[in-house]
N, C-alpha and C positions, 0 to 999 in steps of 0.2 A: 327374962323379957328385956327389951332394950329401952334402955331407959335413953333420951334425946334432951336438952334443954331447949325449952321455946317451943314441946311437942311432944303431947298425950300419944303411946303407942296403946293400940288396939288389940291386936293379936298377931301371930307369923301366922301367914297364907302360902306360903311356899319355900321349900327348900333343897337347893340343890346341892351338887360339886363345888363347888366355886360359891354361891351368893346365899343370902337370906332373904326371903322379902316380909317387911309388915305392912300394916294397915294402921294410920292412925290420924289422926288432927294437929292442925297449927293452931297452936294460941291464941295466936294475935287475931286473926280473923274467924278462926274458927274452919279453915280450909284442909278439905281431907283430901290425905296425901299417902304415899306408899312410899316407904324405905327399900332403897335396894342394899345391902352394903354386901361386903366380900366376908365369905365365913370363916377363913383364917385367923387366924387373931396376931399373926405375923406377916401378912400378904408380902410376898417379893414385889422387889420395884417392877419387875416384867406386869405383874399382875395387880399391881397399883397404876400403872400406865393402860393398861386394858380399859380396868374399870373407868378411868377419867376421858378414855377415847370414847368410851361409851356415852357419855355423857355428853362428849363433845357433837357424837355425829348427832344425837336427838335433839340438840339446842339447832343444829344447821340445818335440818330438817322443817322442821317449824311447817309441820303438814298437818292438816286435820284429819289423815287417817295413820298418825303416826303418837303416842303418846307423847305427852310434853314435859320436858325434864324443867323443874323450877329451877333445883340449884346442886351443886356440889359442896359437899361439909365436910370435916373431918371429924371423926367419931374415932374415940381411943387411937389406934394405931394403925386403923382403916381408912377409909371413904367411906360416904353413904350419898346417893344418890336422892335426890327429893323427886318421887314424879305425881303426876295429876293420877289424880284419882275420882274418873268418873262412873263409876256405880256400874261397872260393867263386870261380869264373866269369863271366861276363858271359854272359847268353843269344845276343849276337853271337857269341860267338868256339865256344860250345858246338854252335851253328847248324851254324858251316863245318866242324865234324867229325862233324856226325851227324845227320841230320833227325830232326824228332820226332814222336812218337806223337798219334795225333790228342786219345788220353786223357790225355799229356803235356800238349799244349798247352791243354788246357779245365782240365787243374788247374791251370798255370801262371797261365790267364787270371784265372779265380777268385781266387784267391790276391790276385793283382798288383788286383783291380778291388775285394776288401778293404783292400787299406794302402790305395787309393789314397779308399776311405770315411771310413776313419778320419784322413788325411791332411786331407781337404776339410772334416770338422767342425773341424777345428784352425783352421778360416779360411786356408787357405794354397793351393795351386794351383801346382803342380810345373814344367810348363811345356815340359820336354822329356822325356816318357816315350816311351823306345826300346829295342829289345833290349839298347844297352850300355847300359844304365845298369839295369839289372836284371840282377842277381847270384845266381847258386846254386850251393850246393852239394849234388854228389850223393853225399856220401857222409853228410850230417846233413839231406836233403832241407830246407835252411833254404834261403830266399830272399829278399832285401831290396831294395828302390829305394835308390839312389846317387843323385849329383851335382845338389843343390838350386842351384845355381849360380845361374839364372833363375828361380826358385822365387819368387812373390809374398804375401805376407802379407795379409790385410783386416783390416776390422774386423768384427765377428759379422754384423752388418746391409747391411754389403755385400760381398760377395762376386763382385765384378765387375772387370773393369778395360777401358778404352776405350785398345786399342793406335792409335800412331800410325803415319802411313805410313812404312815403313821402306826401305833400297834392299836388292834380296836378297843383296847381300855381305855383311850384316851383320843378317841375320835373326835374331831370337831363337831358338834352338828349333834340332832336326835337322827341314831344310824336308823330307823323304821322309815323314815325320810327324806334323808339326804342323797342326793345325784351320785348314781358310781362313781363319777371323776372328782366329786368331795372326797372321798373313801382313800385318795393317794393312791389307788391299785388299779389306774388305768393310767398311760401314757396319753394323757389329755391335758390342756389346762384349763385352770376353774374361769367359769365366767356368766355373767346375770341369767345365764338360764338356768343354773342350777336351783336359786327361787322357783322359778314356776314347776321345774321336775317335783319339789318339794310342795304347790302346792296341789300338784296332780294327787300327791300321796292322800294329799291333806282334804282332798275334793273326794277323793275314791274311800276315803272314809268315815267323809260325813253320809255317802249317798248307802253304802252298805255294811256301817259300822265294826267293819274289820277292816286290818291294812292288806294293802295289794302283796306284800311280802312278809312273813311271819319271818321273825330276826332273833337270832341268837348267835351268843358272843362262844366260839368256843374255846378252852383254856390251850 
């Protein structure tokens, strides 16, 4: 369990490739919070510069459908990311216990296809929009986009990026989701639509709880 100073951890909620997340409380005020940190216990600078970009674009963001990063910390020989923790779900996990309304899922869409407006004038381009990582709560009907992890920054005038070929073990992105021209296997370059491609995925499987393409990696 990770043990924090200045902060009671709760339990781990999630765990990837790359990160950990808990749940737990700050001392001082008594304010519950989620840890993100990196799960290496050697992280490369590439992947310490990742995580702290992470953090950077959530703080510039500063949106109400956007989760709010408190602070950045050092923890052992990582980061650990501090963010708000409002009492909300993942639309994955809400999914396996209860299909949704089809007038659920067209508010949800709307909703999730404004932050991701206001997101895309910020020059930025999220990268992996998927049911996890879109959060709500139904008891303050708030909802917010999660985990910039892969999240691209530009400059106002270009808002593009020309991904390379990648091998699919190490795809950017959840591949059930992401834009052919994320994949690197089209002569395209990447740019703010590839969000909404992702969240067509993401809308076509709240309304008929399967994905539009059934996906396997093969060796």
């Amino acid at each position: 369990m990770l043990h924090f100073p200045g902060y009671k951890i709760f339990r781990k909620i999630y765990e990837s490739d790359r990160s950990l997340v808990y749940r737990g409380v700050r001392s001082t005020d008594s304010q519950h919070v989620i840890f993100k940190i990196l799960k290496q216990e050697y992280p490369t600078p590439a992947a310490l510069a990742r995580h702290k970009q992470e953090y950077d674009i959530i703080r510039s963001l500063n949106h109400p459908g956007v989760i709010r990063a408190y602070s950045l910390e050092q923890y052992d020989r990582t980061l650990a990311i501090v963010l708000e923790d409002f009492g909300g779900e993942s639309l994955k996990s809400l999914m396996h216990s209860r299909p949704f309304t089809l007038s659920e899922s067209l508010s949800f869409a709307i909703q999730i296809a404004d932050i991701l407006g206001d997101i895309h004038s910020a020059n930025i381009i999220h990268k992996d929009i998927n049911p996890a990582n879109i959060v709500f709560n139904p008891s303050t009907n708030q909802l917010k986009i999660i985990d910039f992890g892969i999240a691209s920054v530009f400059a106002p005038d270009k808002l593009t990026e020309q991904p390379t070929l990648k091998h699919p073990h190490i795809l950017e992105g959840t591949l059930a989701y992401i834009s052919p021209e994320q994949t690197g296997r089209m002569n395209r370059s990447l740019d703010y639509r590839t969000d909404y491609y992702s969240l067509g995925a993401t809308l076509y499987e709240m309304l008929t709880r399967q994905l539009p393409f059934e996906t396997r990696v093969v060796p």
